[in-house]
VOPAGU-2260 file (C-alpha; in pm, 1 decimal, decimal comma):
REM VOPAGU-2260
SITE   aa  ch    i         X         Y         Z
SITE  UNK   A    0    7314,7   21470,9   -2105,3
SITE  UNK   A    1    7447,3   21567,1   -1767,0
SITE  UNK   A    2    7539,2   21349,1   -1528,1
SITE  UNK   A    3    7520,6   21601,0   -1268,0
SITE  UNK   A    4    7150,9   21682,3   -1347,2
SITE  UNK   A    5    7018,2   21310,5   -1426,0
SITE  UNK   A    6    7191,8   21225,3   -1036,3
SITE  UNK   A    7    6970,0   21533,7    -927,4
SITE  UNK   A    8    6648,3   21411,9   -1079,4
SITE  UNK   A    9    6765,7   21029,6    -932,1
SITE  UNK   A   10    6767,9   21167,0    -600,5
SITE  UNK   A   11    6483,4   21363,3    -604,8
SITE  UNK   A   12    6300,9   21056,7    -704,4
SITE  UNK   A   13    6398,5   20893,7    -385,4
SITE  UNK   A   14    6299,9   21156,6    -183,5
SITE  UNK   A   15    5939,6   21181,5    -316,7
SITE  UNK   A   16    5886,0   20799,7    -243,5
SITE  UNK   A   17    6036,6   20851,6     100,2
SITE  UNK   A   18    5799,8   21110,2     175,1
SITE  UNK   A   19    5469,3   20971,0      -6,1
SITE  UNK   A   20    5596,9   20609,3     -74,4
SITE  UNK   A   21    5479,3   20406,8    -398,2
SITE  UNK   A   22    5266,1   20674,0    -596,9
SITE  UNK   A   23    4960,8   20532,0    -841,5
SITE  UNK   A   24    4713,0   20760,8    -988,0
SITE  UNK   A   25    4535,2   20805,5   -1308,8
SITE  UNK   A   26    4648,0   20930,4   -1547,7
SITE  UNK   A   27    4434,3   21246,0   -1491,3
SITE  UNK   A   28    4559,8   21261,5   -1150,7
SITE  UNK   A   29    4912,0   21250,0   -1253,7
SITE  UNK   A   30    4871,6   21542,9   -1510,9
SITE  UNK   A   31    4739,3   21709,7   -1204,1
SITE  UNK   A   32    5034,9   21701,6    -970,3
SITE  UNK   A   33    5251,9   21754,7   -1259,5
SITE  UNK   A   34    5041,4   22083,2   -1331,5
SITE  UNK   A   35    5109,2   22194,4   -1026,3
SITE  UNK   A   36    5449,9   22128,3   -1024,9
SITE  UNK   A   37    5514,7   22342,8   -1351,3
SITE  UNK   A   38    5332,4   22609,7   -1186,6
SITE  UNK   A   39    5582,0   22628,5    -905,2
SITE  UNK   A   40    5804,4   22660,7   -1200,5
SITE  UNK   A   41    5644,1   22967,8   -1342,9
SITE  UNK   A   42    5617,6   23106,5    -994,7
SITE  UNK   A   43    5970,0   23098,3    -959,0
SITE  UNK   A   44    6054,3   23261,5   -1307,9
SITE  UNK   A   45    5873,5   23528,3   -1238,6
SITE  UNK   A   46    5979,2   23611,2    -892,9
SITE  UNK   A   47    6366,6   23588,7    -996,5
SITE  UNK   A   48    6294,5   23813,6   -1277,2
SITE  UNK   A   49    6133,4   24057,2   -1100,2
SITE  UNK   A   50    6346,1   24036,6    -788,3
SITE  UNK   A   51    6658,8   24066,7    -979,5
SITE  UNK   A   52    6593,1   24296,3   -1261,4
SITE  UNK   A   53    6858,1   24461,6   -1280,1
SITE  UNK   A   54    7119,1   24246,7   -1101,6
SITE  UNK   A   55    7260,8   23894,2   -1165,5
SITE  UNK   A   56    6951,9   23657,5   -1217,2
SITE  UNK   A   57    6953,4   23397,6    -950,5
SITE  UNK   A   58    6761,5   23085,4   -1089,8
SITE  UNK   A   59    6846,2   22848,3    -791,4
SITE  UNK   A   60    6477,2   22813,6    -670,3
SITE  UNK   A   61    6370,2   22806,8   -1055,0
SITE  UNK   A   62    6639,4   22497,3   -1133,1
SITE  UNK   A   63    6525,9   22331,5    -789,1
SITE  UNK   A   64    6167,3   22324,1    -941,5
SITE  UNK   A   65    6238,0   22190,6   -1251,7
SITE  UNK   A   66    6429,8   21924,5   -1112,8
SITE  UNK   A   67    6041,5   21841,6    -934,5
SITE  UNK   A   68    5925,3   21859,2   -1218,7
SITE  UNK   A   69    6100,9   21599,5   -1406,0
SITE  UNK   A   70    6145,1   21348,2   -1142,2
SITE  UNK   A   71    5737,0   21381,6   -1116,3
SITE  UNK   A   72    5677,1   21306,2   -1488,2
SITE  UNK   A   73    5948,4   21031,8   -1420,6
SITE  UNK   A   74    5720,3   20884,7   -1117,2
SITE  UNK   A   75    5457,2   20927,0   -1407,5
SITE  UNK   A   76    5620,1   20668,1   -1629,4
SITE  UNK   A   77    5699,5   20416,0   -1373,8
SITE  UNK   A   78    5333,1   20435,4   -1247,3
SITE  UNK   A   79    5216,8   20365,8   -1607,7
SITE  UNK   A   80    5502,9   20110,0   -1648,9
SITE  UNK   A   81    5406,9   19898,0   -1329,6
SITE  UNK   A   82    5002,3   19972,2   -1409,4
SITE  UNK   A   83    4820,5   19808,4   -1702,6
SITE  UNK   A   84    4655,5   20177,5   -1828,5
SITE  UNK   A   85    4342,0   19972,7   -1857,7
SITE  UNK   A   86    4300,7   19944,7   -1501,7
SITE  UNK   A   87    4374,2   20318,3   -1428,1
SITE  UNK   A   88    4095,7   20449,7   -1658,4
SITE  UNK   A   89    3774,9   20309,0   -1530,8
């Protein structure tokens, strides 16, 4: 495992609690922001494919958006971990 990468995902972290502080939703609502997430992944596949077809690929929006995307399903697990899953499904 990269250090590099894990450091990226660490700060990333921080930076989504600094903009929407302590994050607890159900588990429903989680898969929901994660959802979205992956789609800005797809969306930025696709538009380095297409704009660089026949050039050097240039995945720097694409790598920035899966960082998101695992510091989100890492906010996931410490919202479980500091909620009893009981009390998020009502």
């Amino acid at each position: 495992m990269s250090n590099k990468v894990v450091k990226e995902i660490i700060e990333e972290r921080e930076k989504q609690d600094a903009k929407w502080g302590e994050q607890n939703h159900s588990p429903i609502e989680w898969v929901s922001i994660l959802t979205e997430e992956v789609g800005e992944v797809a969306k930025a596949a696709l538009e380095s494919h297409f704009k660089h077809k026949n050039k050097d690929h240039s995945y720097t929006e694409y790598r920035k958006e899966l960082v998101q995307v695992a510091a989100v399903a890492i906010a996931m697990l410490e919202s479980l971990d500091r909620n009893e899953l009981g009390m998020l499904i009502k």
